[in-house]
RODO-188787 format. One line per 3 residues: number of its first residue (from 0); for each residue y, x, z of C-alpha. Coordinates in Angstrom, 1 decimal, padded with zeros to 4 digits, always signed. Layout:
N
NUM	Y:X:Z | ... .
END
This chain:
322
0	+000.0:+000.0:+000.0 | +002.2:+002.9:+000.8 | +001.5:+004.3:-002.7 .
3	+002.5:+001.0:-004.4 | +005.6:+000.5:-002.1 | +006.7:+004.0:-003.4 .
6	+006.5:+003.3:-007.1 | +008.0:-000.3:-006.9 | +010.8:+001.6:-005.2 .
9	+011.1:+004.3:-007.7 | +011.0:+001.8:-010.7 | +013.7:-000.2:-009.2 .
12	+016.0:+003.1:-008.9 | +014.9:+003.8:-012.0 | +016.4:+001.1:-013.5 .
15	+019.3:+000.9:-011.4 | +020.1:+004.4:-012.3 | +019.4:+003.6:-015.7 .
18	+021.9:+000.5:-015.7 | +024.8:+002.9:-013.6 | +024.1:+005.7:-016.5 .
21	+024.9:+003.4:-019.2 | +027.9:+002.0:-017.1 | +029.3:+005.2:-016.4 .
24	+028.6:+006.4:-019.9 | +030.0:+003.9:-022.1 | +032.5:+004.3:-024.0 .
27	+031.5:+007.6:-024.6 | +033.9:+007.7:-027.8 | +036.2:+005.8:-030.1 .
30	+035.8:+002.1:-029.7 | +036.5:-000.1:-033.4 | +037.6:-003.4:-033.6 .
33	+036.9:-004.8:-037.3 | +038.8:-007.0:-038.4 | +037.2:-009.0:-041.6 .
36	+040.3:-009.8:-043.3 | +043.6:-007.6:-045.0 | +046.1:-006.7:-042.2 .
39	+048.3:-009.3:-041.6 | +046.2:-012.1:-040.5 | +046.1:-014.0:-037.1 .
42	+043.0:-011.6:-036.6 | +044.8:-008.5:-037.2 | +048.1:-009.7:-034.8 .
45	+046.0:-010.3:-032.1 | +043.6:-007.3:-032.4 | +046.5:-004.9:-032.6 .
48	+048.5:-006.6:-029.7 | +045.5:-005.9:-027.6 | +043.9:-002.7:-028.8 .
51	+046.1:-000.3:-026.9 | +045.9:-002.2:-023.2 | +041.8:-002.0:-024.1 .
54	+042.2:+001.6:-024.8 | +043.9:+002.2:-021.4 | +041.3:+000.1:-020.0 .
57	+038.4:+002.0:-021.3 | +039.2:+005.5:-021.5 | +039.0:+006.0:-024.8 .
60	+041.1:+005.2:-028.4 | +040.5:+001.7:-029.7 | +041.0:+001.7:-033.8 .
63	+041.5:-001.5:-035.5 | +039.7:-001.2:-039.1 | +040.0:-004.2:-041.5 .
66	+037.2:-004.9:-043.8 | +037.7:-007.6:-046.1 | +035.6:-009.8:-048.6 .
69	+032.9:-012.5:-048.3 | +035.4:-014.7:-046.0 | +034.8:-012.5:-043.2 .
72	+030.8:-011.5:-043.8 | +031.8:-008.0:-045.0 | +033.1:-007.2:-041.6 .
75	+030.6:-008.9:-039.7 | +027.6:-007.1:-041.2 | +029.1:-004.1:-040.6 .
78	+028.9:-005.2:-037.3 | +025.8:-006.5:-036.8 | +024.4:-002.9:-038.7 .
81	+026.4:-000.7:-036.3 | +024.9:+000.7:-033.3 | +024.6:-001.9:-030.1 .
84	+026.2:+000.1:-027.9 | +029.5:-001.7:-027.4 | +031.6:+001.0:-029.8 .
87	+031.6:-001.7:-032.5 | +033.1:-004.9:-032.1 | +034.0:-007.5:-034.3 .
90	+037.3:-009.8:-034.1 | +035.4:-012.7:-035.3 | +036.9:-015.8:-036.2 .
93	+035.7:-019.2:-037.3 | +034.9:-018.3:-040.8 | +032.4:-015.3:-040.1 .
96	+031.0:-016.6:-037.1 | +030.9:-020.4:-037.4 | +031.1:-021.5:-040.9 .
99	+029.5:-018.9:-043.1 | +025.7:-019.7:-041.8 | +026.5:-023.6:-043.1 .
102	+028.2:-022.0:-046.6 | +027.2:-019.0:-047.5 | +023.6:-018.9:-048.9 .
105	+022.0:-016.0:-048.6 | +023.9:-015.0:-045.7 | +022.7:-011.2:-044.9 .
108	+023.2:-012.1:-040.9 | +022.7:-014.9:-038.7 | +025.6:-015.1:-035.9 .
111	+022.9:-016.6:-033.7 | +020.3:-013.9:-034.2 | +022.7:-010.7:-034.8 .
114	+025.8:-010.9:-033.0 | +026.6:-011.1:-029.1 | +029.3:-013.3:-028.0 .
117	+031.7:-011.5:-025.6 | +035.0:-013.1:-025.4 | +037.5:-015.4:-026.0 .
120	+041.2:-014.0:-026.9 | +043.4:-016.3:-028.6 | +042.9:-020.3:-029.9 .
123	+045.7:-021.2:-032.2 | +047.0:-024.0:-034.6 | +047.3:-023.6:-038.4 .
126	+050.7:-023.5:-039.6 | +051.2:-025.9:-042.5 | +053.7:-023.9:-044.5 .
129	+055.5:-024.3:-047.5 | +058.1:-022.3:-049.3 | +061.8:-022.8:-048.0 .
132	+062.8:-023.8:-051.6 | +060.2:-026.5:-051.9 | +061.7:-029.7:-053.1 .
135	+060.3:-031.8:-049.8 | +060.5:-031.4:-046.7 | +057.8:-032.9:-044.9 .
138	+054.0:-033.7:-045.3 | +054.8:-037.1:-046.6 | +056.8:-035.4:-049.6 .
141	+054.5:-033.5:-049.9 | +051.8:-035.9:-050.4 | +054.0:-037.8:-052.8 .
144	+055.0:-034.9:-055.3 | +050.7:-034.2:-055.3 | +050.6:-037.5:-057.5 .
147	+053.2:-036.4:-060.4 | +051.5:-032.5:-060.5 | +048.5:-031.1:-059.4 .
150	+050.0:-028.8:-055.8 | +048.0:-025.9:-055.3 | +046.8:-024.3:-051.6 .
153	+046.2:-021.0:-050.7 | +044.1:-019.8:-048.4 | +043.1:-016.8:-046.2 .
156	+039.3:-016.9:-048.1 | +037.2:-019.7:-049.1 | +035.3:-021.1:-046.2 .
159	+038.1:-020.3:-044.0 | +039.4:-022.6:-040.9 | +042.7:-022.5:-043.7 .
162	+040.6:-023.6:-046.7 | +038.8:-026.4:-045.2 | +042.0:-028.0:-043.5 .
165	+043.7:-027.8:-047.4 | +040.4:-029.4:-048.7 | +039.9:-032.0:-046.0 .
168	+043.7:-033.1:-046.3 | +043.1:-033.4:-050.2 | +039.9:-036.0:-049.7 .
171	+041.5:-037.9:-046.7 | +044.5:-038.4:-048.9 | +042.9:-038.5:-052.3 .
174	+045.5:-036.0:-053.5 | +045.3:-033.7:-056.5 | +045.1:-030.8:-054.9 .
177	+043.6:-027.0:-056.0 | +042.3:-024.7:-053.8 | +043.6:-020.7:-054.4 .
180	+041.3:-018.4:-052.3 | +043.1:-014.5:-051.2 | +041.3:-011.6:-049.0 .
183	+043.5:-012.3:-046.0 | +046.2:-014.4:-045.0 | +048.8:-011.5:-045.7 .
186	+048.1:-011.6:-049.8 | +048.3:-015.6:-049.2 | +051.5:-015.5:-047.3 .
189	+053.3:-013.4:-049.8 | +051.9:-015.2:-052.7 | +053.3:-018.2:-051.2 .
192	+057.0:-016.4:-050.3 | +056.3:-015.9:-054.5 | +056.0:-019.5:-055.1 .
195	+052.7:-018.6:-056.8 | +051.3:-021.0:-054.4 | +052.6:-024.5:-053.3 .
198	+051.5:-024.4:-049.6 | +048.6:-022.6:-046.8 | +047.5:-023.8:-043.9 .
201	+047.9:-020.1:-042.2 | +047.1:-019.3:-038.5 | +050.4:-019.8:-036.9 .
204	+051.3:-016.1:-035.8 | +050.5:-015.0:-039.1 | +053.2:-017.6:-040.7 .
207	+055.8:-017.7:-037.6 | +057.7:-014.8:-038.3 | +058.2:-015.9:-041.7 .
210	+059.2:-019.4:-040.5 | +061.5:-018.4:-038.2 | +063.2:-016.0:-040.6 .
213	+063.5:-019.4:-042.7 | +061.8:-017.9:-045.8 | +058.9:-020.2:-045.1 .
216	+059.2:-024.1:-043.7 | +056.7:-025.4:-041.3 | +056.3:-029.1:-041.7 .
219	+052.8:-030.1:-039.7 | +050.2:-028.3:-037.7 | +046.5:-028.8:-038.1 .
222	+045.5:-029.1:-034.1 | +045.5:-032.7:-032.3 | +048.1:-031.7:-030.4 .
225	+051.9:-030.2:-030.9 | +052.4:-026.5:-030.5 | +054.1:-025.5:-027.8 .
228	+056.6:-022.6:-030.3 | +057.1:-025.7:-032.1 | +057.4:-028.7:-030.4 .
231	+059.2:-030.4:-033.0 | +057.2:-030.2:-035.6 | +054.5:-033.0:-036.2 .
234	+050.6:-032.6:-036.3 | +049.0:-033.4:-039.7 | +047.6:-036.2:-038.0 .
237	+051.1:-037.9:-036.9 | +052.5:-036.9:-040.5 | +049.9:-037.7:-042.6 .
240	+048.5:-040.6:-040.7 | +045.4:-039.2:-040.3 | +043.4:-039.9:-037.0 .
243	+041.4:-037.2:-035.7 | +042.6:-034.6:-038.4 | +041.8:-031.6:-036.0 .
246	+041.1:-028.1:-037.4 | +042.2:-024.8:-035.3 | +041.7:-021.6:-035.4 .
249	+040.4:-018.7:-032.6 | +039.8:-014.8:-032.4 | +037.1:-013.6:-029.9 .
252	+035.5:-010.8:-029.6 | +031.7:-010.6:-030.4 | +029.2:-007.1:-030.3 .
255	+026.0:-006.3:-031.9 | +023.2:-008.7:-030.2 | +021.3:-006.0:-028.4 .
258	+024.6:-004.5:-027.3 | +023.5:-003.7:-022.8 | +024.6:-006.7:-020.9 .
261	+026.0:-004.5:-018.4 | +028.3:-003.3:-021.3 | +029.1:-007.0:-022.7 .
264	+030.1:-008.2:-019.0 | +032.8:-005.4:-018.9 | +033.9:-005.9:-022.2 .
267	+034.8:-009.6:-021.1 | +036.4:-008.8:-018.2 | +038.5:-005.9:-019.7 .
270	+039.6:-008.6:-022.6 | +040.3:-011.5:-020.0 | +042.1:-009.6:-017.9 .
273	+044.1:-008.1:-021.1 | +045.0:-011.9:-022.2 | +045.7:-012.6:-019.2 .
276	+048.4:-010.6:-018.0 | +052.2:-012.1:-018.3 | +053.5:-010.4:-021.0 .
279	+050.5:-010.6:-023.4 | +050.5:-014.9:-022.7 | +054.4:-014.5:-022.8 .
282	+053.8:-012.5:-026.7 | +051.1:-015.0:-027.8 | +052.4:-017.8:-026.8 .
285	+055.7:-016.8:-028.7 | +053.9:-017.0:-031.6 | +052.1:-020.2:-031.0 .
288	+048.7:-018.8:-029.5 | +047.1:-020.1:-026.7 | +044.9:-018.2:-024.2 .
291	+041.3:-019.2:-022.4 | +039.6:-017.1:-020.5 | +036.3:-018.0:-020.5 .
294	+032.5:-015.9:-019.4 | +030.3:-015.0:-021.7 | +028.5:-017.9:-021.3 .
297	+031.0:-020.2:-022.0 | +032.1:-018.3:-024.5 | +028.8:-018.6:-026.2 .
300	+028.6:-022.4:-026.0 | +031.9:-022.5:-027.3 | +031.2:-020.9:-030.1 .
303	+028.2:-023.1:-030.5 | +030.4:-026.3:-030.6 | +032.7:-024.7:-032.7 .
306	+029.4:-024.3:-035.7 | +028.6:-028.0:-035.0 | +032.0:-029.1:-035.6 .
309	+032.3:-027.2:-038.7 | +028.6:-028.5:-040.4 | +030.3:-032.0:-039.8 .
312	+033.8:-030.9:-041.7 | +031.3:-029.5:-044.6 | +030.2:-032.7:-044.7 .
315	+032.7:-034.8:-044.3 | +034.4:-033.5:-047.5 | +032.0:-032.8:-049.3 .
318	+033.3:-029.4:-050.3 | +031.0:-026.9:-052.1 | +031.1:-022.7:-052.2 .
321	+033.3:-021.4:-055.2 .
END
């Protein structure tokens, strides 16, 4: 019995030690945060606003690297093919995470099966923008000058939070309405200053800088509720007259799936404690963000409802891949 006692006690230091060592030993070098869109994006804001604090917090440099193409599935496999050791990390957003296993066949990752959830950093509203020369000024207009000429929408990638708001606002209103897919809602926003594009459904920090400069007009947001930046300024759903028109947008953080738990609970509490602190909320909120801290469990069932939400959108409008 004594022999036994010893080994169950070695075993458990063992792994004790063995949970400490990786502790102590991550990160052990540069941390990336991939973002799968072109800079300028909702996803790139809110990686870069956090990526220094994180680097402070770990010890070590955080580099933001944007990889673009597939709506968001270039980045993530990069991801999911990286080491699971917490040195990669994705800024996943709806598109890569959520929607892509419903629209893209073929997908070369599962979200489920390949990446970890590890936390939530921002939830914001799209910013229904249009350019400040447009000849109407509100959703309604907008709406009405879709039945003399066909409008067209841009959008950060198809199968984007962004794409499916413009197509689910062409079926609900039966509008003639054409979908313009870019790598990132940078290209889209600037095509859009061009008047190459009638109007985008872009996250709202992406768009707010632009709005506020009054080069871009935001008529309507996409979320059930007002944003707080712009209180003024009507949902879809109160514009439009279209109940339960509800389509956000949100940037967590997620890891490779076998990516030590140990590692994954530090990471979360790193990034809450990062969103959490005043001036971050003060910046974010600025721009029309919203923060949640939430575990990495709830974080994980978030994202879950977040997939189920989507399959129903996909359905609802019956929209197809390009």
């Amino acid at each position: 019995m004594k022999l036994v006692s010893l080994l169950l006690a070695v075993l458990i230091g063992t792994l004790m030690w063995g949970t400490a060592a990786r502790a102590q030993s991550f990160p052990s070098r540069t941390v990336h945060l991939v973002v799968s869109y072109a800079p300028g994006g909702t996803g790139d804001i809110v990686a870069r606003l956090i990526s220094d604090r994180l680097a402070a917090a770990l010890g070590q440099n955080v580099v933001v690297e944007n990889r673009a193409g597939g709506s968001g599935a270039i980045g993530a496999q990069s991801v999911v093919s990286a080491p699971a050791d917490g040195h990669t990390l994705l800024i996943g957003q709806p598109a890569e995470v959520a929607i892509n296993p419903h629209w893209i066949r073929g997908l070369s990752y599962d979200p489920d099966r390949d990446l970890q959830p590890v936390a939530l950093a921002t939830m914001v509203p799209l910013a229904l923008v249009i350019p400040a020369g447009a000849p109407y000024a509100n959703v309604a207009g907008m709406i009405k000058a879709a039945a003399t000429r066909p409008l067209t929408f841009a959008s950060a990638g198809t199968g984007t939070p962004g794409h499916f708001a413009g197509e689910l606002l062409k079926f609900r209103t039966k509008s003639n309405m054409t979908h313009v897919p870019y790598k990132g809602a940078g290209p889209a926003l600037n095509d859009l200053l061009g008047n190459h594009v009638d109007f985008f459904f872009s996250g709202f920090p992406a768009a707010w800088a632009q709005v506020k400069a009054g080069t871009l007009k935001l008529i309507a947001v996409s979320t059930a509720k007002r944003s707080p930046a712009a209180p003024d300024v009507p949902t879809v759903a109160e514009a439009a007259g279209l109940p339960d028109f509800d389509v956000g947008l949100w940037q967590g953080v997620f890891a490779p799936r076998a990516t030590p738990k140990d590692v994954v609970l530090r990471l979360n509490a790193e990034i809450n404690r990062i969103v959490s602190e005043p001036d971050i909320i003060a910046k974010l909120r600025e721009d029309g963000a919203d923060v949640t801290s939430l575990t990495v469990d709830q974080f994980t069932a978030f994202v879950k409802a977040e997939s189920d939400k989507y399959l129903q959108i996909i359905k609802q409008a019956g929209v197809k891949p390009e």
